[in-house]
C-alpha positions as CSV (number, residue, x, y, z in Angstrom):
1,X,58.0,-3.1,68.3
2,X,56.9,-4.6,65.2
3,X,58.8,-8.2,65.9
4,X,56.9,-8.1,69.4
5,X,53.3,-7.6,67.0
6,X,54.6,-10.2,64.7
7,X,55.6,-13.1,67.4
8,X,52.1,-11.9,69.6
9,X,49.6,-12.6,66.7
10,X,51.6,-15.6,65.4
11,X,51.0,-17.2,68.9
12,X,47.2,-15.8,70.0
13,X,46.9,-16.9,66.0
14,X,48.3,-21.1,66.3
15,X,46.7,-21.3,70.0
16,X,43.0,-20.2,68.9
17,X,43.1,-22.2,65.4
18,X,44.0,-25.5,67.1
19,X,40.8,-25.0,69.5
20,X,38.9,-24.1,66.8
21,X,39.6,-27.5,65.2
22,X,39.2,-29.2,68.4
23,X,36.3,-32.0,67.9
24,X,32.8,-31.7,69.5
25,X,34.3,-28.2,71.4
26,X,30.5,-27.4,71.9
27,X,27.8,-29.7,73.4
28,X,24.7,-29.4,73.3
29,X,23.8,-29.5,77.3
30,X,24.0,-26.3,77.3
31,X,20.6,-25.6,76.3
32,X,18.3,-26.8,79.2
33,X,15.9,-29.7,80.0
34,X,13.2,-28.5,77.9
35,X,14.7,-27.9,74.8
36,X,16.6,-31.3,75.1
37,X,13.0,-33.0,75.0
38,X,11.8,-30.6,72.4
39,X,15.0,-32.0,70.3
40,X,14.7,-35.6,71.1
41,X,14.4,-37.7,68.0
42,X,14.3,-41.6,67.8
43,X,17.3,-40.9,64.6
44,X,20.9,-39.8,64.9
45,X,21.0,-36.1,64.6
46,X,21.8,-34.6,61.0
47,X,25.5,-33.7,60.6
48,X,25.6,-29.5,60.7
49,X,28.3,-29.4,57.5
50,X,26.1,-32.2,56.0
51,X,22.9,-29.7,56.2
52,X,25.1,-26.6,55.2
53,X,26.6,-28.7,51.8
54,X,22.9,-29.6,51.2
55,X,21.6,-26.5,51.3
56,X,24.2,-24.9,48.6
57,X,23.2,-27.7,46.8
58,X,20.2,-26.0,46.2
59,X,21.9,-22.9,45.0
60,X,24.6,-25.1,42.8
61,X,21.2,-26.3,40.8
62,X,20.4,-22.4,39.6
63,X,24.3,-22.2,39.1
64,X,23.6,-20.3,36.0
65,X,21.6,-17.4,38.1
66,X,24.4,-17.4,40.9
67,X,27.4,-17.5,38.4
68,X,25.2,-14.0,36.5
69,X,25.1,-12.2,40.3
70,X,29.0,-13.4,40.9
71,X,29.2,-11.7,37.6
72,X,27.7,-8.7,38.7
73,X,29.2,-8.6,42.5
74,X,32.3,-8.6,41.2
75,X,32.3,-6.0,39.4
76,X,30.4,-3.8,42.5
77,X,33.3,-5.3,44.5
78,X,36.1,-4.0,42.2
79,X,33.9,-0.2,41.8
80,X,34.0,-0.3,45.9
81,X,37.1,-1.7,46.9
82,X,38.7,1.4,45.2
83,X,36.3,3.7,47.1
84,X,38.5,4.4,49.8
85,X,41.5,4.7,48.7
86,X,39.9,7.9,46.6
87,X,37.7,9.3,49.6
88,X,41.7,9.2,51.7
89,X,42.9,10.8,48.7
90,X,40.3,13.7,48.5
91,X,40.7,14.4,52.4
92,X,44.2,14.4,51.9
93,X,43.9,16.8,49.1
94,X,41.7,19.1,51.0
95,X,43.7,18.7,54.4
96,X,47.4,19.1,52.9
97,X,46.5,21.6,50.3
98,X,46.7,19.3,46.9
99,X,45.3,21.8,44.7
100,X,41.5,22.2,43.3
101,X,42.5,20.4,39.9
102,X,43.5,17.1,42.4
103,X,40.4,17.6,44.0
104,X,38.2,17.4,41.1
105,X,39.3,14.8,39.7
106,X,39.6,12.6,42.7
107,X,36.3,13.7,43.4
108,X,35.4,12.5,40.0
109,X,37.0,9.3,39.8
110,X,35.5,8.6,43.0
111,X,31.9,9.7,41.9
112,X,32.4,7.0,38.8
113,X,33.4,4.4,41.0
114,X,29.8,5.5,43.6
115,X,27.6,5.4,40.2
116,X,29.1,2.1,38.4
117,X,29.0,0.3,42.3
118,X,25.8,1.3,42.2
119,X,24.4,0.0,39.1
120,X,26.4,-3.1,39.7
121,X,24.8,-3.7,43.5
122,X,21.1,-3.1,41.7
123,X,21.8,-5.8,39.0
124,X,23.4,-8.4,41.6
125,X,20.2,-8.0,43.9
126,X,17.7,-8.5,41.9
127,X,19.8,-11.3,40.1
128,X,19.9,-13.0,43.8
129,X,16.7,-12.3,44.5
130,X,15.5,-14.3,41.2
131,X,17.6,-16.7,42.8
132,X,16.4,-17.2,45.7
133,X,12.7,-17.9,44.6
134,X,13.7,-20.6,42.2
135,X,15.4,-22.3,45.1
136,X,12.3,-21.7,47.1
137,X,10.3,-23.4,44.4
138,X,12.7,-26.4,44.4
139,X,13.0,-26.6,48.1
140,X,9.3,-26.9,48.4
141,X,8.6,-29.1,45.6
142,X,11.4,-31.5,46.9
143,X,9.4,-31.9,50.4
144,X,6.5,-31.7,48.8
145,X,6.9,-34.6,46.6
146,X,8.1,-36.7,49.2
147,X,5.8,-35.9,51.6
148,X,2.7,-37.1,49.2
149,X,4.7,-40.7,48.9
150,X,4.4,-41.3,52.7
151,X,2.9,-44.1,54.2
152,X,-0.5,-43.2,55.7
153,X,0.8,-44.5,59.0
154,X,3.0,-41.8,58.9
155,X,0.2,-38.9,59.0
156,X,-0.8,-41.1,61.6
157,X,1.1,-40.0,64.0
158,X,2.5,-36.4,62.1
159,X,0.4,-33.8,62.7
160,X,-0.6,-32.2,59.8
161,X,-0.1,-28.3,61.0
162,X,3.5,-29.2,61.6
163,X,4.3,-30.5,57.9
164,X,2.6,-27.8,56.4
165,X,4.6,-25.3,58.7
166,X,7.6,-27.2,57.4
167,X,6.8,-26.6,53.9
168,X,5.6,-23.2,54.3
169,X,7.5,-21.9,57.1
170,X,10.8,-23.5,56.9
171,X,11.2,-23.6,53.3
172,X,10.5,-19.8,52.9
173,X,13.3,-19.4,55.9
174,X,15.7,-22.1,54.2
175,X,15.5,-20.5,51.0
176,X,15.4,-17.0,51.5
177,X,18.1,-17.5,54.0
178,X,20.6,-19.3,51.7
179,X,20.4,-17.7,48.9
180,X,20.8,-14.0,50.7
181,X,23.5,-15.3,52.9
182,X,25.1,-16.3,49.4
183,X,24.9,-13.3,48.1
184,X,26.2,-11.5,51.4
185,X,28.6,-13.8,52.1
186,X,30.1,-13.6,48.7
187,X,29.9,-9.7,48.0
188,X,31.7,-9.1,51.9
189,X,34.4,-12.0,51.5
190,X,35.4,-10.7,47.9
191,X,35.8,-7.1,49.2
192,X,37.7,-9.1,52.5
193,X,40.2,-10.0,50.2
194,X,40.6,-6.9,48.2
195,X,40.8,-4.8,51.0
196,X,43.4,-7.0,52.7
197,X,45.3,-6.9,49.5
198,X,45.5,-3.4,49.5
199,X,46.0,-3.1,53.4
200,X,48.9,-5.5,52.9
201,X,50.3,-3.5,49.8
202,X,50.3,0.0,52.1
203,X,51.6,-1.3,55.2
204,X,52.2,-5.1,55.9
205,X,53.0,-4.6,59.9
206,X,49.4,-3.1,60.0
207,X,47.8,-5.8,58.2
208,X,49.2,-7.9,61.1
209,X,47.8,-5.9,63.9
210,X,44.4,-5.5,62.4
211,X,44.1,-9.5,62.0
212,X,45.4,-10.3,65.6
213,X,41.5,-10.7,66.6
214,X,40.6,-12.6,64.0
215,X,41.4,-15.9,65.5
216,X,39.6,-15.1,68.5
217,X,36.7,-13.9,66.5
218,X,36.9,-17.3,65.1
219,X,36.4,-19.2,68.2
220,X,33.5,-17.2,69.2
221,X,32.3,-17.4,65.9
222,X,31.8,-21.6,66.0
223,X,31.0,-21.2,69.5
224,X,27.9,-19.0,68.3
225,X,27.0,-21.0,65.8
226,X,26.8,-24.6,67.2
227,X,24.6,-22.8,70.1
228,X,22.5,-20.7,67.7
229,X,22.1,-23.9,65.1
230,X,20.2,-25.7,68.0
231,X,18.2,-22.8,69.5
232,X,17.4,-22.9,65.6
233,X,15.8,-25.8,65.2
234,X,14.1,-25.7,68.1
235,X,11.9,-22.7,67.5
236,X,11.0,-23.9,64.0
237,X,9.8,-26.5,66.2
238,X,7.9,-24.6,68.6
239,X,6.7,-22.6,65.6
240,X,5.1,-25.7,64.1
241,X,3.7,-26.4,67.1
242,X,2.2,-23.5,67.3
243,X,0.7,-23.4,63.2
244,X,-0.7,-27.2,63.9
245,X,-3.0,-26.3,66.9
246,X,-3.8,-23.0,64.7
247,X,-4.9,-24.8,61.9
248,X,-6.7,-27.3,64.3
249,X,-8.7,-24.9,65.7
250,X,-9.7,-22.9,62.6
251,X,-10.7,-25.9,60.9
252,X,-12.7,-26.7,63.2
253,X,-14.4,-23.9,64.5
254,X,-17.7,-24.8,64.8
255,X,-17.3,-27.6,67.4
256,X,-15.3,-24.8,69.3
257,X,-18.3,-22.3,69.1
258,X,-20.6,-25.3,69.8
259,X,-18.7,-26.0,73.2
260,X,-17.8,-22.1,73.9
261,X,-14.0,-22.7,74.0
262,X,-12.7,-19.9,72.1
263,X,-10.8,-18.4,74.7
264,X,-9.9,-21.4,76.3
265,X,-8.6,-22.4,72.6
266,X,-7.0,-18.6,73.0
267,X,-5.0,-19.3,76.1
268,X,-3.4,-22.6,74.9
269,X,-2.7,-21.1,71.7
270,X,-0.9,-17.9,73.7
271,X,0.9,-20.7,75.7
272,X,2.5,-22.3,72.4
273,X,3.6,-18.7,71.3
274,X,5.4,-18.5,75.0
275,X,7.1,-21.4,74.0
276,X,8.4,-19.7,70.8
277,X,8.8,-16.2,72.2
278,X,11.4,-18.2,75.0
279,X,13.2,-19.8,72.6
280,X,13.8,-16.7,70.6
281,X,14.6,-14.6,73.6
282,X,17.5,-17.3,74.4
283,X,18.5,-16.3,70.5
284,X,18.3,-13.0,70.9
285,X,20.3,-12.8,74.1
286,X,23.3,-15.4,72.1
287,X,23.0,-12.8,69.2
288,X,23.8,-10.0,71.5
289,X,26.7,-11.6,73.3
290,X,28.2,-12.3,69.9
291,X,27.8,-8.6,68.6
292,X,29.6,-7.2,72.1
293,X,31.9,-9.3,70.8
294,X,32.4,-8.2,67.6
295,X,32.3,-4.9,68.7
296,X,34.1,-5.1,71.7
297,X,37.7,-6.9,68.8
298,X,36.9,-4.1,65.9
299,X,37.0,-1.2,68.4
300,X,40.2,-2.9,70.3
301,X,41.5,-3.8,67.1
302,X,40.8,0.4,65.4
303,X,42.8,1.7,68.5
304,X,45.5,-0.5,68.5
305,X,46.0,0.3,64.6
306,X,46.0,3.8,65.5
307,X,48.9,3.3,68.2
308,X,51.0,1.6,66.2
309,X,49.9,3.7,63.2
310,X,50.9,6.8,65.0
311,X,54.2,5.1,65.9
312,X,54.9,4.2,62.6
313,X,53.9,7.9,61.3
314,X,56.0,9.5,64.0
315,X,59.2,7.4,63.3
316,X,58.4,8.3,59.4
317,X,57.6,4.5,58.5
318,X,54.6,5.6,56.9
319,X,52.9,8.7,55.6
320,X,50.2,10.6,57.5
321,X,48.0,10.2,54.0
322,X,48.6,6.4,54.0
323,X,47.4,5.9,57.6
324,X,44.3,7.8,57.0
325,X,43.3,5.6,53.9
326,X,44.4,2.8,55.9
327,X,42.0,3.3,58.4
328,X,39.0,3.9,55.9
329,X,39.6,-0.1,54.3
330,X,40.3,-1.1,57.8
331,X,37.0,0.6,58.5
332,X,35.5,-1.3,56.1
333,X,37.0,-4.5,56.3
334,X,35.6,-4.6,60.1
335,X,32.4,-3.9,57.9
336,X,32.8,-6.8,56.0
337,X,33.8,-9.1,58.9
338,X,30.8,-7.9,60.7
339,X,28.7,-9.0,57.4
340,X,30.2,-12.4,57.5
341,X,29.6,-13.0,61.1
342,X,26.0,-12.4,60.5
343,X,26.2,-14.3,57.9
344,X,27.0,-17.4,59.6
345,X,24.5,-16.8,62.3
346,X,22.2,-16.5,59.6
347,X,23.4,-19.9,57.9
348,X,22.9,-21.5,61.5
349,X,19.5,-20.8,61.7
350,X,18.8,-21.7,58.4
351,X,20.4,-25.5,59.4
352,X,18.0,-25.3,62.2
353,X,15.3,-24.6,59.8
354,X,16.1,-27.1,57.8
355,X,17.4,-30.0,59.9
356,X,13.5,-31.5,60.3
357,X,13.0,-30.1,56.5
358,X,16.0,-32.9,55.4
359,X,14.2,-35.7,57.2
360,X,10.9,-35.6,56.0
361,X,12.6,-34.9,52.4
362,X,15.2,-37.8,52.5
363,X,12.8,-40.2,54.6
364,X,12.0,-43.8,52.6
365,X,8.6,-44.6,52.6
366,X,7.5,-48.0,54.3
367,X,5.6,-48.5,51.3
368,X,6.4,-47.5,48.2
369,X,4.8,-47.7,45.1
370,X,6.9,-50.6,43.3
371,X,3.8,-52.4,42.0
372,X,4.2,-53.3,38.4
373,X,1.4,-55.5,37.4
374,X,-1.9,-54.2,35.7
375,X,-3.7,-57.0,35.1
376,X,-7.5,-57.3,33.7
377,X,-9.6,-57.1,37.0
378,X,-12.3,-58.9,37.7
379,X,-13.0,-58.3,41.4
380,X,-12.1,-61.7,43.6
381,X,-10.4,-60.4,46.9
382,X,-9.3,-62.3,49.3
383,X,-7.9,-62.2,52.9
384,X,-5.7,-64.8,54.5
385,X,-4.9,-65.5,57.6
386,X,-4.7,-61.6,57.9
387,X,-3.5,-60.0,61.1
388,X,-3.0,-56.3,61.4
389,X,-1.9,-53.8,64.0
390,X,-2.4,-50.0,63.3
391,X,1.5,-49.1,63.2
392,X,0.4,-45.7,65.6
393,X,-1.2,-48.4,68.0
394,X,0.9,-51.3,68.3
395,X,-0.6,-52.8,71.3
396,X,-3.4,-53.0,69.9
397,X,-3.8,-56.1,67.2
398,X,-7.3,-54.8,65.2
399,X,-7.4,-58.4,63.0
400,X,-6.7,-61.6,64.5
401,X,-6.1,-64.3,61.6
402,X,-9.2,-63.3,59.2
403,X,-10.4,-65.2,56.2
404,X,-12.7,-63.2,54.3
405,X,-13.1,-64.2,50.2
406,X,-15.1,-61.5,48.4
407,X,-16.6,-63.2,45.0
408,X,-16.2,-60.9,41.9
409,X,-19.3,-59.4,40.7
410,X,-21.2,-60.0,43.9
411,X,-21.9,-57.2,46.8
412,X,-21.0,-58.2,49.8
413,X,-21.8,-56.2,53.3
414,X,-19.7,-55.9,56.3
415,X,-21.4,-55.6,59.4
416,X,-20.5,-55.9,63.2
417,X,-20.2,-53.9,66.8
418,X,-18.1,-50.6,66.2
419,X,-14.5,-51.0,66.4
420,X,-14.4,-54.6,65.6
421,X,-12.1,-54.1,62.5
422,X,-14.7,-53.4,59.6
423,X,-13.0,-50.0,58.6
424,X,-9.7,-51.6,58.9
425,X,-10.7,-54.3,56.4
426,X,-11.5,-51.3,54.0
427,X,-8.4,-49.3,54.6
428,X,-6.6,-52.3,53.8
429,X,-8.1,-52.9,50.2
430,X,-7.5,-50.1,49.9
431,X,-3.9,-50.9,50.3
432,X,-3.5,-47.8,52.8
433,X,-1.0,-50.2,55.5
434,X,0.5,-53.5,54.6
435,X,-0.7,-56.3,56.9
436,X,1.6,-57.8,60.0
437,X,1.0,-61.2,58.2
438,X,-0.7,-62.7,55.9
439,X,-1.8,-62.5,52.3
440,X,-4.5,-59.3,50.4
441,X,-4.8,-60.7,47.3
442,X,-7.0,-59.6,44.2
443,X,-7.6,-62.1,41.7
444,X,-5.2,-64.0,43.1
445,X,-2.4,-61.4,42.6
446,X,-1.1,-59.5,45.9
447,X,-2.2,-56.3,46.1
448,X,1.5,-54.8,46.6
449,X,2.4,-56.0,43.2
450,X,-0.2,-53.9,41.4
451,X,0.7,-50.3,40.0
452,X,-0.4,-48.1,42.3
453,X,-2.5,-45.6,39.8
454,X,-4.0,-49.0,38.1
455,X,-5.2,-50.7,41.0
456,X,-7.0,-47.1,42.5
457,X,-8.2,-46.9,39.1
458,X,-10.3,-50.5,39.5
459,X,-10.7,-50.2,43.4
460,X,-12.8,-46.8,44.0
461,X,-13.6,-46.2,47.7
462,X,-16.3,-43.9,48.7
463,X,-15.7,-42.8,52.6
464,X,-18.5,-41.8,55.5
465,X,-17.2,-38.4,55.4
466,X,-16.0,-37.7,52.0
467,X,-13.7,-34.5,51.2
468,X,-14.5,-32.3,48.6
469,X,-11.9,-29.8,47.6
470,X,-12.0,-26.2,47.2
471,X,-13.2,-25.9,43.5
472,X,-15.9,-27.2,40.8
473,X,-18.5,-29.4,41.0
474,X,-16.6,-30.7,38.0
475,X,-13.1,-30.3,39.0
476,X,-14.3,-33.0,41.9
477,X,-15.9,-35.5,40.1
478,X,-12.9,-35.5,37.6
479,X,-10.0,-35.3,40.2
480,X,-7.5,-37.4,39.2
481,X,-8.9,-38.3,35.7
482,X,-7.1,-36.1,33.4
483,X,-8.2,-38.6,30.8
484,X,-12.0,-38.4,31.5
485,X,-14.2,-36.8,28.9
486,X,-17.0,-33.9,29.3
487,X,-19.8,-37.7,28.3
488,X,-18.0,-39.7,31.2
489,X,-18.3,-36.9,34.2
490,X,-22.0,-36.9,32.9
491,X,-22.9,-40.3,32.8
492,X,-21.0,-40.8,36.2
493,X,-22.9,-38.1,37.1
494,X,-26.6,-39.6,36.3
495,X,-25.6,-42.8,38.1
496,X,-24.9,-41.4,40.7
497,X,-28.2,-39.8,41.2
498,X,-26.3,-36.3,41.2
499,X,-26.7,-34.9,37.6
500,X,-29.9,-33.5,38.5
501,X,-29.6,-31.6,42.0
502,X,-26.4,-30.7,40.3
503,X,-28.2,-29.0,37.4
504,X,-30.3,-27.0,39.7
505,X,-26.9,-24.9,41.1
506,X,-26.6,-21.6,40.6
507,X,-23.7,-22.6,38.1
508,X,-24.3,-26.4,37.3
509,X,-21.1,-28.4,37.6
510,X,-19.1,-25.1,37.6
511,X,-20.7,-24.3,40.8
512,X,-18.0,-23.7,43.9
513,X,-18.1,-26.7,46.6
514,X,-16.4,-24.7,49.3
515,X,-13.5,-25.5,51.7
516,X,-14.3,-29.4,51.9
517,X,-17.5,-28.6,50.6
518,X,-19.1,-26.9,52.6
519,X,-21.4,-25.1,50.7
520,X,-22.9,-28.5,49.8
521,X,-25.6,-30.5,52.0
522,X,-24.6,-34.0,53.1
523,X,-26.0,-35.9,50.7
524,X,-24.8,-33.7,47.6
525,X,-21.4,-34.8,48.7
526,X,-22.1,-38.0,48.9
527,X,-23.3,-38.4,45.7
528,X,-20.2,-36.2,44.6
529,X,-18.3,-38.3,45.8
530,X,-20.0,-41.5,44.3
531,X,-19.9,-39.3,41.1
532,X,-16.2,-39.3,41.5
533,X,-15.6,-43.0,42.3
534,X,-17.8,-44.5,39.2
535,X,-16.2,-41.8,36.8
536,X,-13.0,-43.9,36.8
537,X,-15.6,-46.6,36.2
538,X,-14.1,-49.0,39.1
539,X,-14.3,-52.9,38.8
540,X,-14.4,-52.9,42.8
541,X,-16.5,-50.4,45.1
542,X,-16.7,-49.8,47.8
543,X,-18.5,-48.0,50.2
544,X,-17.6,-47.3,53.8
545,X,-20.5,-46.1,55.9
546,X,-21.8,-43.8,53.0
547,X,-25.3,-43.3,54.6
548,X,-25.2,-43.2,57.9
549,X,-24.6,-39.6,58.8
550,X,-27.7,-38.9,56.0
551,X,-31.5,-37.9,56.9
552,X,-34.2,-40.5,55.6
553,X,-34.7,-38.7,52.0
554,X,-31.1,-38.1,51.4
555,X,-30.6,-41.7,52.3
556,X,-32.7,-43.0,49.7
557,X,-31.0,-40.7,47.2
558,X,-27.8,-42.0,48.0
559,X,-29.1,-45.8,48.0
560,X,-30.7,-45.5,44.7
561,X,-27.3,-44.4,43.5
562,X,-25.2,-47.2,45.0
563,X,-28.2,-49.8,43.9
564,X,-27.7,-48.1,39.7
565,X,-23.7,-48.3,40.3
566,X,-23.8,-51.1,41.5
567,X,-24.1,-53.6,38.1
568,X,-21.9,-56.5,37.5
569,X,-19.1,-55.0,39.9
570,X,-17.7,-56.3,42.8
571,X,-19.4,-53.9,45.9
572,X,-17.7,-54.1,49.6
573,X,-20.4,-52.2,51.7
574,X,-19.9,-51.7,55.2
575,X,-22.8,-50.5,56.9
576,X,-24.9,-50.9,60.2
577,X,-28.5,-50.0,58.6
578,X,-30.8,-52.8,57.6
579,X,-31.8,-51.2,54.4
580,X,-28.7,-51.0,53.7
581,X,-27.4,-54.7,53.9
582,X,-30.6,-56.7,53.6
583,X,-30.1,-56.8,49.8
584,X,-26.3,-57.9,50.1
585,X,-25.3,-61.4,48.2
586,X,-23.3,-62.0,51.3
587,X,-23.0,-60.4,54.6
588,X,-19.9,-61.0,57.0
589,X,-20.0,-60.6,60.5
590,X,-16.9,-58.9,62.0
591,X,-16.4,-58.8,65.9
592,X,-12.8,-58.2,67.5
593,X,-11.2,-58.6,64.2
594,X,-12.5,-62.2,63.0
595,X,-14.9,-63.3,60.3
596,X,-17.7,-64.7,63.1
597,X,-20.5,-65.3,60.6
598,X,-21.2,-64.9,56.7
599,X,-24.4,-66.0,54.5
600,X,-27.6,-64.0,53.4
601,X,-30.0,-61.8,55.4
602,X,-32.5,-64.8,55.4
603,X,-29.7,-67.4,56.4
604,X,-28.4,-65.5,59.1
605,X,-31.5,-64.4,60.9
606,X,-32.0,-68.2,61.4
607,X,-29.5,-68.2,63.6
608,X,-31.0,-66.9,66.5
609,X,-28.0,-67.1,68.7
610,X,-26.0,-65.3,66.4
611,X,-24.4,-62.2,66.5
612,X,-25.8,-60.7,63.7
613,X,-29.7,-61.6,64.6
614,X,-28.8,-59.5,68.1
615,X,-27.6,-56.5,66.4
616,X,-30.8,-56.5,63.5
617,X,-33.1,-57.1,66.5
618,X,-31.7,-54.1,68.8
619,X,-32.0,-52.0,65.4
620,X,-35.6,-53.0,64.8
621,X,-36.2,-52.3,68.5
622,X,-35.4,-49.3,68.5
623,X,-36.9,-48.3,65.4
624,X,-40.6,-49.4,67.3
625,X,-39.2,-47.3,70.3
């Protein structure tokens, strides 16, 4: 009997372990059309052992926090392992008549070994637990910071709800999940081994029967887990889906209430949640196939024990008393595996989790910030030959070969149809995309080659719609400029004809601006926002539409600011408004991404057949209208 055991498991044993290192057993057609799009990426897929030895990276950084709880797990490990054996020993005392001094000091034996397992399990938590957030921390602050280096093209075309769910949503899951899985994995494979060592010590022909499943739970095991890994990543997926059109909608509710589409915004929001609530179901139907399973080999594998255990007890091979303890550490070494097989499954969805997490955080952006020069600026910019293609839009050139010099110290105005390429010129300055070809150059230096904090420091763009942040007046006019005195913020301030309204507030420039300020009207931002440019006192500003969304009083506010910063810098204005570019040194007329006309207001309107006569005239005609 026990040579037909022996020869059974060595062959179910060799069979399943060379399947199990079959390679690519498990494809990933088996989830359906749907998902398959959901998963399609223009790179080759991450590598699943790749993801898992990243992840443990993490912990192997807080090694000294890990190594403490591996302290403390193994001594809750050898306080447990024992457990047993003493439980078996007072049942046996009680059942064969042992005698009341036996009992109580099994009984007590076994009570020291509850309380120091206990104490020992407390400190380990909590030690994992500390763990845990200070791989959450660097998780986040890994995506975080490479994230913020990104290209602009990339937020182009990556939605922003779907990287913050990343670094919210999937870092928490990542982080949380590693580090308990850790803990788990190590507290129920350390009593594994101690159990088996005692199982093996008590009866070695048992051992063998209760690990004849194991090879099969094996196979199960990967095939759950290269299923479950996918289904993973896909509802992260679904869930970022889900958080972006949330955090669409709530940011911008008052076009929804202006329009009435709150249920309508309702329904395709429920729809997204479908999405995820299918994706989980398909989890939750794997996760209950692999716990039948499990089930299904520790109750095959408890009866088949207590068969040949019976055998073994009836032909006096081993002791009634034995086969009872037996059965309590093979009791809880089914525990155990049990632990470890959720374990894994919870280690595949964290590599779904963290699959997209691992690209943005190991992804090179197209432009980084290897500038080195800071040289003395004094404001000359020049285009050359310039062509440019929005990398979100490439079939659509926006600059076609423009020559454009900008003369330090002068202000110059960029006018033209909409969508002829005037913003573009600006976002380039501002050295947010690199050109298709051509030269940006400033002071005859390309703009690429100067440090990136230095060259933002002498360029200073104020926007159309500016962003305030959700804090001080003063915290906005001195983002950035840790070096910036309580004098500068105030003389930035006054030239930016904001010192006063500011003064007025409730609070003065400790006054709240709201979420993106709203709590301020639209000209108070503006003039925040020129505030913040001219703190950093900028050799080149510019201004990109700053008055056109502004009534006619908060227009003349903002113009008498831009008129007092204005001084001996170099001043890019691009604007459609008359009183806006009349004063100009130069005006250039942009239409389908070419320089068609530069000179004065006077020299231009002369031109009667030019473009930039019909476009004043059709303003001044409908200002009579």
């Amino acid at each position: 009997m026990t040579l037909t055991w022996s020869i059974l498991a060595a062959a179910v044993f060799f069979v399943l372990c060379c399947q199990l290192t079959a390679p690519r057993l498990f494809e990933y057609g088996r989830l359906d059309e749907t998902e398959r799009n959901l998963s399609s990426r223009s790179q080759p897929r991450e590598n699943t052992w790749r993801l898992v030895r990243l992840l443990f990276g993490y912990c192997g950084a807080q090694w000294k926090w890990f190594t403490l709880g591996f302290v403390f797990l193994m001594l809750y490990a050898l306080s447990r392992v024992f457990i047993p054996a003493f439980t078996g020993r007072v049942l046996a005392d009680i059942a064969l008549g042992g005698g009341m001094a036996a009992l109580v000091r099994s009984v007590i034996l076994m009570s020291l070994l509850a309380l120091s397992s206990t104490i020992f399990g407390g400190l380990r938590g909590g030690t994992f637990t500390y763990a845990s957030a200070l791989v959450s921390r660097q998780i986040k602050l890994d995506l975080f910071r490479s994230l913020i280096k990104q290209e602009i093209a990339f937020f182009d075309t990556t939605k922003s709800g779907e990287t913050v769910s990343r670094l919210s949503s999937d870092c928490q899951v990542m982080a949380t999940n590693v580090s308990t899985h850790v803990n788990v994995f190590l507290r129920n494979f350390v009593m594994c081994v101690g159990s088996l060592c005692v199982m093996l010590y008590m009866s070695w022909r048992l051992t063998m029967v209760t690990l004849i499943a194991v090879p099969f739970t094996g196979f199960i095991t990967k095939w759950y887990g290269s299923y479950y890994d996918k289904l993973s990543e896909e509802t992260q997926t679904t869930i970022a889906k889900a958080n972006n059109k949330a955090e669409e909608v709530l940011g911008s509710m008052r076009t929804v209430r202006s329009f009435a589409c709150e249920m309508f915004e309702v329904k395709a929001f429920e729809e997204d949640l479908d999405v995820t609530l299918k994706m989980n179901r398909k989890k939750s139907l794997a996760y209950m196939g692999y716990t039948w399973n499990n089930e299904f080999n520790q109750n095959g594998v408890l009866i088949a024990v207590l068969c040949y255990g019976g055998h073994l007890v009836m032909s006096d091979n081993l002791t009634a008393a034995n086969l009872l303890t037996f059965l309590l550490y093979q009791i809880q070494l089914g525990e155990n595996v049990y632990w470890l097989g959720f374990v894994i499954a919870g280690i595949m969805d964290c590599v779904g989790s963290s699959r997209k997490v691992f690209e943005y955080m190991h992804r090179k952006p197209a432009m980084p910030f290897d500038g080195e020069q800071r040289p003395i600026v004094q404001g000359t910019i020049c285009f050359e030959d310039v062509y440019f293609t929005y990398p979100s839009r490439p079939n659509n050139p926006v600059l076609k070969g423009l020559n454009l010099t900008i003369k330090a110290g002068t202000t110059v105005a960029l006018v033209g149809p909409s969508g002829g390429g005037k913003s573009s010129i600006v976002s380039l300055i501002q050295h947010m995309y690199e050109p298709d070809s051509g030269s940006i150059t400033i002071d005859g230096i390309p703009i690429q080659n100067v440090d990136h904090e230095y060259y933002h420091e002498r360029v200073a763009l104020v926007a159309q719609e500016p962003i305030l942040y959700n804090g001080t007046v003063r915290e906005n006019i001195l983002y950035g400029c840790d070096w910036a005195t309580e004098d500068d913020m105030l003389e930035a301030a006054r030239k930016a004809n904001a010192h006063n309204f500011v003064m007025e507030l409730e609070k003065n420039y400790d006054t709240q601006c709201g979420d993106r300020g709203v709590q301020m009207s639209g000209g108070q931002k503006q003039r925040i926002a020129i505030a913040r440019a001219m703190v950093r006192n900028p050799c080149v500003l510019i201004l990109d539409e700053a008055t056109s969304a502004l009534d006619a009083e908060s227009e003349a506010q903002v113009q008498e600011a831009i008129n007092r910063c204005a001084g001996k810098r170099t001043v890019l204005i691009v604007a459609h408004r008359l009183s806006t570019v009349e004063r100009a040194d130069a005006i250039a007329v942009i239409q389908k991404g070419s320089l068609v006309q530069i000179g004065t207001h006077d020299s231009l309107m002369e031109d009667t057949e030019g473009l930039y006569y019909s476009l004043i005239s059709k303003q001044l005609l409908a200002a009579v209208d």
